[in-house]
N, C-alpha and C positions, 0 to 999 in steps of 0.2 A: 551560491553553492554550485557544483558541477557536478554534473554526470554524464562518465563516461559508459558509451552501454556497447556490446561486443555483439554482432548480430549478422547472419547467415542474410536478413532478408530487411535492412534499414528502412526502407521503404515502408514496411508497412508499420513504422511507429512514425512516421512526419506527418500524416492526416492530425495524428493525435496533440503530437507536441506542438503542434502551430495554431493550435485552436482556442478559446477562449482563455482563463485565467493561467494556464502553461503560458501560452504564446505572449498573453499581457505581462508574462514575470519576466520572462527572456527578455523582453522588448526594453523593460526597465531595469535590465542588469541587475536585476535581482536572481536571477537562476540558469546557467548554463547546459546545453542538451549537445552531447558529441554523439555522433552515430557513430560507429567503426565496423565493416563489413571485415569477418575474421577470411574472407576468399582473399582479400589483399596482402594476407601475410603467408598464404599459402606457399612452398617452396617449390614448388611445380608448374613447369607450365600452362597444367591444366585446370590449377588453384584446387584444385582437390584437398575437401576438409573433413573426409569422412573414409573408413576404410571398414573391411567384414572384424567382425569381434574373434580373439581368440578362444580356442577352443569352440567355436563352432555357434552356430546358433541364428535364429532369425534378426532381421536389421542389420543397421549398420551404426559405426559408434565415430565420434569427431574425432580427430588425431589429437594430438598434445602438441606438437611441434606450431602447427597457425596460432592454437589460442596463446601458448606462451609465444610466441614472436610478437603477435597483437597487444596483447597486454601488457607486457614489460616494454614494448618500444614506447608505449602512450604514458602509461602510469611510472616507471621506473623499475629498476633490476636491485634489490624486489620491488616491487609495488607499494607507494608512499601513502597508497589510501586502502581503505577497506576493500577488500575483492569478491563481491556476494554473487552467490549462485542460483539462480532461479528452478528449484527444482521439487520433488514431491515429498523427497526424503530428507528437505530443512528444517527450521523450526518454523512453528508458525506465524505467519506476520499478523501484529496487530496493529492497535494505535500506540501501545507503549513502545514497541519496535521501531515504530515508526517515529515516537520523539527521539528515542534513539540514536538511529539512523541521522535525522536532522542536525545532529549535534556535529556530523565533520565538516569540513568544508569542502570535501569530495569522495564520490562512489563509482565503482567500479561494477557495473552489472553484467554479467555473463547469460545472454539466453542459448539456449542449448537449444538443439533438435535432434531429431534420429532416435535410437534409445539410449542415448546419455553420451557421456564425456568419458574420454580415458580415464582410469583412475586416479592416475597422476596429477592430472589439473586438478583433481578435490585435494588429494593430498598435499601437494606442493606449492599451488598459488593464489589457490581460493582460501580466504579467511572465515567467511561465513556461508549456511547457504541455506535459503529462505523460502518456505511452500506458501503460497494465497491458499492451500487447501486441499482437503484430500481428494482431489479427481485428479485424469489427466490431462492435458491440453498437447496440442502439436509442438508446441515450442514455447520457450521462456518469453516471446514479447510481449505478448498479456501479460504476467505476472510482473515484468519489467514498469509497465506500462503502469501498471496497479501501485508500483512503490514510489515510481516516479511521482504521479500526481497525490498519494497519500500524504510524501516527506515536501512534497511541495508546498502544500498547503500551511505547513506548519512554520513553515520559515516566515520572518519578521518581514510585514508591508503587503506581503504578497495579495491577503485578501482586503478588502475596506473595512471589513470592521476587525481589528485588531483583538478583539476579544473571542471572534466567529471561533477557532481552533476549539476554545475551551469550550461551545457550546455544541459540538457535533454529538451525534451521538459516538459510546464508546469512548469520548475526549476524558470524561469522570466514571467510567466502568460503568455506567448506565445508557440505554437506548435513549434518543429527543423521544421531548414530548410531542403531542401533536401541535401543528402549524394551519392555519387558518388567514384568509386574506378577503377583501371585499368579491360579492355581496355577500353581507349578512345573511340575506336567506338566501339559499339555490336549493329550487326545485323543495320547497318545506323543509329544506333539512336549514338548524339555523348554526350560527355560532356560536357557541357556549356564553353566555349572560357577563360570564366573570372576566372574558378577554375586554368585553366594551364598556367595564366597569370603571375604567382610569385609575383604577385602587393600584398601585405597583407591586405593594406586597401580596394583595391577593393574587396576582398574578403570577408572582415570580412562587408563591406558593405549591399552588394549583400548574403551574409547569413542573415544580419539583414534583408534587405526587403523582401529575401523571405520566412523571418520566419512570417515578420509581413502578406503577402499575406496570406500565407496557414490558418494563424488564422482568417484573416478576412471571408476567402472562408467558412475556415469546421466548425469553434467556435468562430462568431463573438461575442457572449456572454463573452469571456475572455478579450476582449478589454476593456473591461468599468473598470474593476479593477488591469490592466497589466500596467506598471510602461512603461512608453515613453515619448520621446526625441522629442523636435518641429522639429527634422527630420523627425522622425516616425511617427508625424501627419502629415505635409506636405504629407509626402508618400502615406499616407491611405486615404487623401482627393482628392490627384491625380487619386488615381485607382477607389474610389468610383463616381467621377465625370467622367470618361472613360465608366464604369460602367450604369453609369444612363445616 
């Protein structure tokens, strides 16, 4: 997979994408990371990507003319892949977004800075446009940064264990369970009896309810569209009835 990402300040996503399991996908031609600085398509001497908004007002707003020069010389006239916009007013990215997402074989990511983009660029070349959340940040490279490594992950070989994807949290509408590693005891606190059981189903049991516990506790809002087993409800109407 490829992504092209469109960016005022490239530099500060190479720390990221050269680093552990990014850097190992690239390495194994599993996953492509294009920088594109949009000052290079700028038609001015002075690369100038930004200009005062009309009718007046504080900040300044990105021209249209760099991002579409940028984007169309890279991607094509129009644009052959999806064109997402990094911004407060998308929809919200999740993991279903994100299987999404994985499914092209290339993404166009737009990070913005300043207070936003011409309108043009949402109307005319951007196809999608995607918020991590309602706050705001300085610019689109975090959120860039955020889909990158989320559609990454998702993609085939990338991680060791080929199963890891379906077991995140969020991956089946539910939070992970809790995780636990040697020693057994630290500091008297010990690890649950059933993890050093060898039993497989009591385990993989006891990982389902306390996946379904912790969703009910911290995001009981994911229950209502999370895929369950009339075990799983029995379960949840146990602890809610303990509960109340």
């Amino acid at each position: 997979m490829r992504f092209d990402v469109f960016t005022l300040i490239p530099e500060s996503l190479e720390p990221y994408l050269n680093s552990s399991i990014l850097k190992r996908a690239a390495e194994r031609n599993l996953v492509e990371f294009h920088l594109h600085n949009i000052r290079d398509w700028a038609i001015d001497k002075h690369h100038v990507t930004d200009d005062i908004p009309y009718g007046g007002g504080g900040g300044m707003v990105m021209k249209p003319d760099p991002m579409f020069n940028a984007v169309e010389e890279v991607t094509g006239t129009p644009p052959t892949c999806p064109v997402v916009l990094l911004t407060p007013q998308g929809r919200l990215f999740s993991q279903a977004v994100a299987h999404e997402l994985a499914a092209y074989p290339r993404i166009a990511l737009i990070a913005g800075r300043y207070e936003g983009l011409d309108e043009r660029v949402r109307q005319h070349l951007v196809t999608d446009e995607i918020s991590i959340g309602d706050y705001v940040l300085t610019g689109g490279e975090l959120p860039a940064l955020v889909l990158i490594d989320a559609i990454t992950r998702l993609l085939p070989d990338v991680l060791g264990d080929p199963d890891a994807p379906q077991k995140d949290s969020h991956a089946e509408g539910l939070l992970e369970h809790p995780h636990y590693t040697r020693p057994a005891e630290f500091r008297g606190w010990d690890v649950p009896d059933v993890l050093r059981s060898g039993d497989h189903a009591r385990v993989n049991r006891w990982r389902r309810e306390q996946s379904l516990l912790r969703t009910l506790q911290r995001r009981p809002d994911m229950l209502e569209s999370a895929t369950l087993t009339d075990e799983d409800r029995k379960f949840l109407k146990d602890q809610l009835d303990v509960e109340g």
